[in-house]
C-alpha positions as CSV (number, residue, x, y, z in Angstrom):
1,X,0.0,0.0,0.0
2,X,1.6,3.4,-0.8
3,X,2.2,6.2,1.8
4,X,3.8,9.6,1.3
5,X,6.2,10.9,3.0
6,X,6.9,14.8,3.4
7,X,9.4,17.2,5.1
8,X,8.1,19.7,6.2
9,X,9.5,23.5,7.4
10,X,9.1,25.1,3.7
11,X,7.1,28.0,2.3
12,X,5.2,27.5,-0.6
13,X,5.8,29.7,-3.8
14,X,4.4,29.2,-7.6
15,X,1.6,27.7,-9.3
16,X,-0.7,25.7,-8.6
17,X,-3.7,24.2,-11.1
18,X,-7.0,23.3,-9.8
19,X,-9.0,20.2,-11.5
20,X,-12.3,19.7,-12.1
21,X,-14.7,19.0,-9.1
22,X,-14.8,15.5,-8.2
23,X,-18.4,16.1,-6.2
24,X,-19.5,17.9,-9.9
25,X,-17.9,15.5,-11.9
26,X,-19.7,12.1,-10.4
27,X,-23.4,13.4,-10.6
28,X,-22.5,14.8,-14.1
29,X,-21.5,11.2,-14.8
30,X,-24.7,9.5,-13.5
31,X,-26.5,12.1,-16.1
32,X,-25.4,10.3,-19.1
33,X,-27.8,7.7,-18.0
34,X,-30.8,10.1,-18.7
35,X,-29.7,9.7,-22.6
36,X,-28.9,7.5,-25.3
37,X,-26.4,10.3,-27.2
38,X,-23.2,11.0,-26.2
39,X,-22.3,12.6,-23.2
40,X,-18.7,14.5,-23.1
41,X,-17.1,16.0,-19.7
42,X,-13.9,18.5,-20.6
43,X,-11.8,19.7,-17.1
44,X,-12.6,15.8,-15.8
45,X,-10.5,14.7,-13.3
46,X,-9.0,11.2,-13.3
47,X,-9.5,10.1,-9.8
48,X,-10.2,6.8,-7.7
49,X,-13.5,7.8,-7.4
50,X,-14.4,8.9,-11.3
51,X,-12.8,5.4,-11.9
52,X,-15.4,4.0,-9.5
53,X,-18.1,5.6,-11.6
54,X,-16.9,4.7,-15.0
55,X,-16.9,0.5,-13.8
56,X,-20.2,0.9,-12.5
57,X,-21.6,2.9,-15.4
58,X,-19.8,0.2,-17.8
59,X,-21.8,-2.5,-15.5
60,X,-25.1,-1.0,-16.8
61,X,-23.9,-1.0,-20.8
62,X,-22.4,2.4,-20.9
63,X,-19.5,3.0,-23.3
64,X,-17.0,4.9,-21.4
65,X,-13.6,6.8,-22.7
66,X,-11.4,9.0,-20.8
67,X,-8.8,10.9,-22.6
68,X,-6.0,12.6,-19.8
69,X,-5.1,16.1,-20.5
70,X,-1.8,17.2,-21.2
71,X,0.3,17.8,-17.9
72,X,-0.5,17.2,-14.6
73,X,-3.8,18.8,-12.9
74,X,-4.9,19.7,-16.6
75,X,-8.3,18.2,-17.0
76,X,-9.1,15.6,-19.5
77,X,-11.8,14.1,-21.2
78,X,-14.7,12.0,-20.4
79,X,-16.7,10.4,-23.2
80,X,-20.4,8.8,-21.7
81,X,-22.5,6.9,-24.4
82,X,-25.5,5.2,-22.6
83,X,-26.8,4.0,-25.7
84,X,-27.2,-0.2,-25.2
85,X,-28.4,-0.3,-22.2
86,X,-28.1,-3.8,-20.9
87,X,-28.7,-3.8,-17.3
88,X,-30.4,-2.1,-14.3
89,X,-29.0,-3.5,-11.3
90,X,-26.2,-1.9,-9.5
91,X,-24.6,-4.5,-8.1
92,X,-23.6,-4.2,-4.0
93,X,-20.1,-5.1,-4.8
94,X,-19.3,-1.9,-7.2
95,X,-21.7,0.0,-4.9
96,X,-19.8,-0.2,-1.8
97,X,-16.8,1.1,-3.3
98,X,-18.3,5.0,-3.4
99,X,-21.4,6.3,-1.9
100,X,-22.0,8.3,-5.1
101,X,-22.8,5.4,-6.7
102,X,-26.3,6.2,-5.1
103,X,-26.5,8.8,-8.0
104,X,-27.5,6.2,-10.8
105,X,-31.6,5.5,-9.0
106,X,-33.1,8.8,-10.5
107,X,-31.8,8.4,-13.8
108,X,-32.4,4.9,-14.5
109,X,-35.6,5.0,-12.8
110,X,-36.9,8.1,-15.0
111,X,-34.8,6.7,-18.4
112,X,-36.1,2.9,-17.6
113,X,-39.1,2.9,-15.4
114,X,-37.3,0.7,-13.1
115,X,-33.7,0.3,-11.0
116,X,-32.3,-2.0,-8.5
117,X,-29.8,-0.6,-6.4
118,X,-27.8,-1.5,-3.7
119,X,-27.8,0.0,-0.1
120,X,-24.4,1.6,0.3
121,X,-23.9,0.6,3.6
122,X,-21.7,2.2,6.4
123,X,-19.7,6.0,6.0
124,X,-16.5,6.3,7.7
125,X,-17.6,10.0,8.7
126,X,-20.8,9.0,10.2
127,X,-24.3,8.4,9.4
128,X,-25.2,9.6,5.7
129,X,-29.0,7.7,5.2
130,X,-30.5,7.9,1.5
131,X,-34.3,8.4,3.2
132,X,-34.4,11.6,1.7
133,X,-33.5,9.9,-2.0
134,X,-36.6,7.6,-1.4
135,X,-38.4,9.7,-0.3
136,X,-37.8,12.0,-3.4
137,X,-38.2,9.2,-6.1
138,X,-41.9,8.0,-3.8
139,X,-42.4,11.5,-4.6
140,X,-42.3,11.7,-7.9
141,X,-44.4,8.3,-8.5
142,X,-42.1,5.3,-7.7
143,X,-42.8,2.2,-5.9
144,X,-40.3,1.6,-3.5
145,X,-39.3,-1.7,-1.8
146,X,-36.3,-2.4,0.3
147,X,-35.3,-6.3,-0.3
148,X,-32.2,-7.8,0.8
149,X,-29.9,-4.9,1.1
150,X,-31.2,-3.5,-2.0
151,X,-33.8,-0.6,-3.3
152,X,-36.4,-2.0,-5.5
153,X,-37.4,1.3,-7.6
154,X,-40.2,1.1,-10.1
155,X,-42.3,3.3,-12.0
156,X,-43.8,1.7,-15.0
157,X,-46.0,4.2,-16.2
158,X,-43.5,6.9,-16.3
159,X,-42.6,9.6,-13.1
160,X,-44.7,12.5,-12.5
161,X,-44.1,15.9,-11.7
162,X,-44.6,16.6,-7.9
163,X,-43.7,18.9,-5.2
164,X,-40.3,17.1,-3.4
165,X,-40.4,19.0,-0.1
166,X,-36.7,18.1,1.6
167,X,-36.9,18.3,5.4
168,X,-33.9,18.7,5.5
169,X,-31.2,19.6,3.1
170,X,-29.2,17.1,0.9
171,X,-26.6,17.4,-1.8
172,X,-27.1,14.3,-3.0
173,X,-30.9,13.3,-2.9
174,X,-31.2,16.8,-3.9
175,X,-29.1,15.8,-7.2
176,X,-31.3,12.4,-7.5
177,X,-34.3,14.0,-7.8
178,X,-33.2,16.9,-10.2
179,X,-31.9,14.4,-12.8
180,X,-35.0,12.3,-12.0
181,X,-37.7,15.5,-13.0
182,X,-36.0,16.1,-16.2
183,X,-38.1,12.7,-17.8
184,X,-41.1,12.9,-15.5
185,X,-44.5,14.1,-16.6
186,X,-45.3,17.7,-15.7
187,X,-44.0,20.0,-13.6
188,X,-41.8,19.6,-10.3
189,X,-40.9,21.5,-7.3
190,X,-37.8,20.7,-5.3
191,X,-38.3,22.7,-2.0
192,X,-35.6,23.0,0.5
193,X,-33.0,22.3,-2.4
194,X,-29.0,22.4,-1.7
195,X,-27.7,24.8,-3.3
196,X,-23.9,24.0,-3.7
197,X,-22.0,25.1,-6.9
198,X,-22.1,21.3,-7.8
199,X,-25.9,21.5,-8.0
200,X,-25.6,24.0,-9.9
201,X,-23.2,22.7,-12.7
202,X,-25.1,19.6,-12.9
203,X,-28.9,21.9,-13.8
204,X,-26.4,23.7,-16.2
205,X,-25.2,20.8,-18.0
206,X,-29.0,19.2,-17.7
207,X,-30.4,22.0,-19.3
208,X,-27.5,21.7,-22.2
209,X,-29.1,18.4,-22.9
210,X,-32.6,19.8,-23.2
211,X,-33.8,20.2,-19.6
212,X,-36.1,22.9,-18.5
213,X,-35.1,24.3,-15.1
214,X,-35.4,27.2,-13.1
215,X,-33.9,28.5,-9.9
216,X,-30.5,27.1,-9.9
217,X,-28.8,28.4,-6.7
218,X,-31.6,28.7,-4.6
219,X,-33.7,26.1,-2.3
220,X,-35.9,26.2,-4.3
221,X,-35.6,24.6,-8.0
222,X,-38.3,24.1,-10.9
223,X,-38.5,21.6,-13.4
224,X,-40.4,21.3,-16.1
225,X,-40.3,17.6,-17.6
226,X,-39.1,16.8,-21.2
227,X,-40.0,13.3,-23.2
228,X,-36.1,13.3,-23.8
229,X,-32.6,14.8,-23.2
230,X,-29.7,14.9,-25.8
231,X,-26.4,14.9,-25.6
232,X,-23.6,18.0,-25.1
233,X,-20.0,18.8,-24.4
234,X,-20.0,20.3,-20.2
235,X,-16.8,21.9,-18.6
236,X,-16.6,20.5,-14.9
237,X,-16.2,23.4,-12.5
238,X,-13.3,24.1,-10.8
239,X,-12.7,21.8,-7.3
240,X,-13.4,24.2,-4.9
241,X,-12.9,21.5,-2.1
242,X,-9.3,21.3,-3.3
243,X,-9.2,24.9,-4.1
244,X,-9.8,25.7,-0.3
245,X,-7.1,23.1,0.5
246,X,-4.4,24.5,-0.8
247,X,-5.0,27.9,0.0
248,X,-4.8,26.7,3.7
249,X,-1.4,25.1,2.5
250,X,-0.4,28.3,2.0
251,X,-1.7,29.5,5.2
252,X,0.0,26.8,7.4
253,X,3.4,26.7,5.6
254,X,3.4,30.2,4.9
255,X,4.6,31.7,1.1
256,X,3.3,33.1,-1.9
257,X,1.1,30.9,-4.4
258,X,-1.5,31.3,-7.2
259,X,-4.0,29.0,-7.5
260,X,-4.9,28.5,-11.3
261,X,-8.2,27.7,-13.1
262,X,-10.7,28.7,-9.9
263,X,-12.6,31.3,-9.0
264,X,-12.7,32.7,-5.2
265,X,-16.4,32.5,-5.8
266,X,-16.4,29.2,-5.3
267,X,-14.8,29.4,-1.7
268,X,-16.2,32.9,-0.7
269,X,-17.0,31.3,3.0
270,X,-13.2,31.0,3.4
271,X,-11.7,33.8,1.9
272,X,-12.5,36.0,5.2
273,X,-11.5,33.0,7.4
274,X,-8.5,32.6,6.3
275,X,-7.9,36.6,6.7
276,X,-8.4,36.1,10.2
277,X,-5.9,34.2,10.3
278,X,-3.3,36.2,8.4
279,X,-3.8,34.7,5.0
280,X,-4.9,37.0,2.2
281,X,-6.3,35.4,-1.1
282,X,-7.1,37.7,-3.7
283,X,-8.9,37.0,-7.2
284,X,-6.3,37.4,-10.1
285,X,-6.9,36.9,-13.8
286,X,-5.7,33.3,-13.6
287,X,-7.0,32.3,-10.0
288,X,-6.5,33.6,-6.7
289,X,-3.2,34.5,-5.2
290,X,-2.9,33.5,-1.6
291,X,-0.2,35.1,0.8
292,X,1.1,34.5,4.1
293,X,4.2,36.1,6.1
294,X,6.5,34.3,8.0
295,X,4.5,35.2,11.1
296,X,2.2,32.5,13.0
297,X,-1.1,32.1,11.9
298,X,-3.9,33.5,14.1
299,X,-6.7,32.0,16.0
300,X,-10.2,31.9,14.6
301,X,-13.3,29.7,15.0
302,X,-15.9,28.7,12.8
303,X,-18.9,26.4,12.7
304,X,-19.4,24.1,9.6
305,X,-22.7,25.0,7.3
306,X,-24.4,23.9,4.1
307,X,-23.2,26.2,1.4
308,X,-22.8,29.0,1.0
309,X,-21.3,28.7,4.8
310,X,-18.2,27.0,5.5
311,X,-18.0,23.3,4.1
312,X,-17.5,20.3,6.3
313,X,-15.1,19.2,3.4
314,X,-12.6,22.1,4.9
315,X,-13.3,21.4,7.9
316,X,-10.3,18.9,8.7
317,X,-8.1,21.4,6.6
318,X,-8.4,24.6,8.6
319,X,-8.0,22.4,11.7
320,X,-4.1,21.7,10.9
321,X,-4.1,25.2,10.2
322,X,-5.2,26.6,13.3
323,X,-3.2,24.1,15.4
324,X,-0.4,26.0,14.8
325,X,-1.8,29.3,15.4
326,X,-1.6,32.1,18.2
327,X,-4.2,31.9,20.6
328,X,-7.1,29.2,21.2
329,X,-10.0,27.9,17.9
330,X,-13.0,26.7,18.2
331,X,-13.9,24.2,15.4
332,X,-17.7,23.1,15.5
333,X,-18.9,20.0,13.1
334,X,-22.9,20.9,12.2
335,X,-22.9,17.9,9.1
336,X,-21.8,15.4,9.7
337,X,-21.7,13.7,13.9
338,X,-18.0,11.7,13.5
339,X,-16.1,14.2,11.1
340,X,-13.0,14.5,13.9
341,X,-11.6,11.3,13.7
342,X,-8.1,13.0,12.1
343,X,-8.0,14.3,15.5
344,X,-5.4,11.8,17.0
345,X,-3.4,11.8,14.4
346,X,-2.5,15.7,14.4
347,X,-1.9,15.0,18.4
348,X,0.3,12.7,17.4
349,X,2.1,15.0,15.4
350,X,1.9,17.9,18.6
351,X,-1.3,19.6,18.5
352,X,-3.4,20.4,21.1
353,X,-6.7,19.5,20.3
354,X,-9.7,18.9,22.6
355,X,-12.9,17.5,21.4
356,X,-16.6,18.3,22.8
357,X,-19.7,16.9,21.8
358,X,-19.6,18.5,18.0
359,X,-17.1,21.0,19.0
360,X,-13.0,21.2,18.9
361,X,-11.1,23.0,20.6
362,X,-7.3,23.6,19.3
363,X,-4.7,25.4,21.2
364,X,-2.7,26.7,18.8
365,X,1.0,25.4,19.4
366,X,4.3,26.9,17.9
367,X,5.3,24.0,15.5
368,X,4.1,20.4,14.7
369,X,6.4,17.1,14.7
370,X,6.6,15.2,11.6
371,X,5.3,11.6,12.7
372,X,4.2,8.3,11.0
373,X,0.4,8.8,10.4
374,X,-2.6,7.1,9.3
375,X,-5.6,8.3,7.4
376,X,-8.7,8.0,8.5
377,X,-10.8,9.6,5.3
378,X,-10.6,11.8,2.5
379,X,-10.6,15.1,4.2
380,X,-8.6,14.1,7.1
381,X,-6.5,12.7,4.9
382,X,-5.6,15.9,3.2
383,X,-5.5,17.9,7.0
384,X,-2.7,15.5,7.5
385,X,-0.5,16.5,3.8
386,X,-0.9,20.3,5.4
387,X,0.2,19.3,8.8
388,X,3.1,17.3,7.6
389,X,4.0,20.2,5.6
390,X,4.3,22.7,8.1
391,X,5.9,20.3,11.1
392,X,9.5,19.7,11.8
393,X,11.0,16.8,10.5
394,X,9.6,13.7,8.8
395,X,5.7,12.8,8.2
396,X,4.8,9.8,6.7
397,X,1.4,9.4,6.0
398,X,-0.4,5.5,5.3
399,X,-3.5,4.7,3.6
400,X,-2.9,7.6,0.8
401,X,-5.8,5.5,-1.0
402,X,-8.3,7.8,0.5
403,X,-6.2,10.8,-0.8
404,X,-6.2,9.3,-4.6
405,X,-10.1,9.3,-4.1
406,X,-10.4,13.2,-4.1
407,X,-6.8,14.7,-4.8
408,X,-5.3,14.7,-8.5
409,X,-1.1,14.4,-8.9
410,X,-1.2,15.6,-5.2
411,X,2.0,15.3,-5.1
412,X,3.2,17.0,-8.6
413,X,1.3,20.0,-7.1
414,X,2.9,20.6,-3.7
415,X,6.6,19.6,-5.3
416,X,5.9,22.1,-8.0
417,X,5.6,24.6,-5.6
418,X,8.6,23.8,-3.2
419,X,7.1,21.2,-1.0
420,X,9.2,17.9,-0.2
421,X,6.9,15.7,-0.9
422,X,7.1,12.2,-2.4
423,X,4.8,8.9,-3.0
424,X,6.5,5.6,-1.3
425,X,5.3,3.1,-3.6
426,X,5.1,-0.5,-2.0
């Protein structure tokens, strides 16, 4: 199993890209299902989890092709034909692998009148039930039965327009029953909508292919059902998951940087966080430049929220960060109930770090110790890479799988910009 190993102490100066949005990128992916023309996704990233996609997808008939792009963090392209058809059942086994997979019920069951799907089981960050996809899809006209570990979804007849009222909000079911009203009959309501850039870029490329919908960006999004969708050529957005990550690089190690291809619209919640702790990040015309002195960071707290507040997704991220800063955080976790299992690894590595209920608090110290280091998920993962960069000495980080899932040439990046990073292949 590979690790990486870092050494840390150095400032960070250059470029860095930004790739396409791995939490755009998946949905967009399950789209292709709502068509039998071809599909095409430019700025794609090639990731653990886009490969995850592509098998299941392939499973079901679709003919995938995925072309890299030219250097490293330059986004390539995704070719989805889901022409023939062949199969309905998403099989546990492929399932398992990537909670996303969730994605392909709405579209097969508006394409196909029918869908089997597995249950994806357990989340290493806590709870994360599809209720709110059922109840979505029962919604909108579909029988639902639970059999065996799997959902039994069928709708002979066709869905229906309906009012989906969300209780509460859900990026995902959210994105099932959006792609899902684009083939049923009449009009729909979703009420209560996420309203993450992701969502967006997935109504954008929708209506591309002939959907009709309305209120993108708000809670509350209309859609008008078509007989059928066509295909088009869709950019991915930026990542603005990793776009915030390595602007906090930048703010725990210090330096100048540019990060290329994103927009600071994307991580607007952060951009004033990240000033209070001494970091500035400025739009430029390629990106935003982010800037820290030499100086300790400083102390801030935040509370985690649905966009556009703070994402959970940073959450591990701006935790290194402040571990190292002057003066006492206050970290508090509103998503998701067992998002701070990074936690003993940073003590590990020196930080002072108490947790409460949903609430951390971090007592900023003057410098980190490089350590040996596991990974516990994708975004502690990463709040282990800025740690190691900033601490004294050695870091070497195990189970970089989860890292691969949501991070493209990780490794190119940082080096590119003066880090000591390298992948121990084993």
């Amino acid at each position: 199993m590979d690790r990486i190993r870092i050494k840390g102490g150095k400032p960070l100066k250059g470029e860095i890209p930004i790739s396409g949005a791995k939490n755009a990128a998946l949905p967009l992916m399950a789209a292709c299902l709502l068509t039998d023309k071809k599909l095409t996704l430019i700025n794609a990233p090639w990731l653990a989890d886009v490969g995850f996609m592509s098998e299941l997808l392939r499973s079901f008939g679709v003919e995938t092709s995925y072309v890299r792009g030219p250097g490293f963090g330059e986004g390539g392209r995704l070719d989805l034909t889901a022409r023939n058809i062949v199969n309905t059942t998403a099989d546990y086994d492929l399932v398992r692998k990537m909670r996303a997979s969730f994605l392909v019920l709405g579209p097969l069951l508006a394409r196909f009148g029918q869908a089997k799907v597995s249950l994806p089981g357990g989340c290493a960050i806590g709870a994360r039930p599809v209720d709110l996809h059922l109840r979505a899809m029962q919604a909108l006209g579909a029988d639902i039965q639970l059999e065996e570990g799997y959902v039994l979804a069928s709708a002979k007849g066709g869905l229906t327009g309906a009012l989906v009222d969300f209780p509460l909000v859900s990026v995902g079911a959210t994105e099932n029953a959006l792609m899902a009203a684009t083939l049923a009959r009449g009009k729909s309501v979703i009420d209560n909508a996420a309203r993450e850039p992701e969502i967006v870029d997935l109504g954008r490329c929708l209506s591309a292919m002939g959907a009709r919908i309305s209120g993108l960006g708000t809670s509350c999004i209309e859609i008008e059902g078509v007989e059928a969708l066509h295909g088009t050529q869709h950019a991915v957005l930026p990542d603005r998951i990793e776009t915030g990550t390595y602007a906090m690089a930048a703010a725990i190690c210090g330096g100048d940087i540019e990060l290329t291809g994103t927009s600071a619209d994307l991580i607007g919640a952060v951009i004033p966080l990240l000033a209070a702790t001494g970091t500035a990040a400025v739009s430029t015309n390629l990106g935003i430049s982010v800037r820290r002195n030499g100086v300790r960071p400083t102390a801030a707290d935040v509370s985690t929220e649905p966009f556009p507040g703070f994402p959970t997704d940073l959450q591990a991220q701006f935790m290194a960060v402040v571990a190292t800063a002057e003066g006492r955080s206050h970290i508090k976790e509103t998503i998701f109930e067992n998002r701070f299992m990074h936690v003993p690894e940073l003590l590990r590595m020196g930080a002072d770090i108490q947790v409460q209920g949903d609430t951390a608090i971090i007592q900023g110290v003057e410098y980190l110790k490089g350590a040996p280091v596991m990974a516990t998920d994708l975004r502690g993962s990463s709040s282990l890479v800025l740690a190691g960069l900033a601490a004294e000495g050695e870091t070497i980080i195990n189970r970089v799988y989860h890292l691969d899932r949501g991070f493209e040439c990780l490794e190119e990046k940082l080096s590119a910009a003066g880090a000591e990073i390298e992948r121990l292949k084993e």
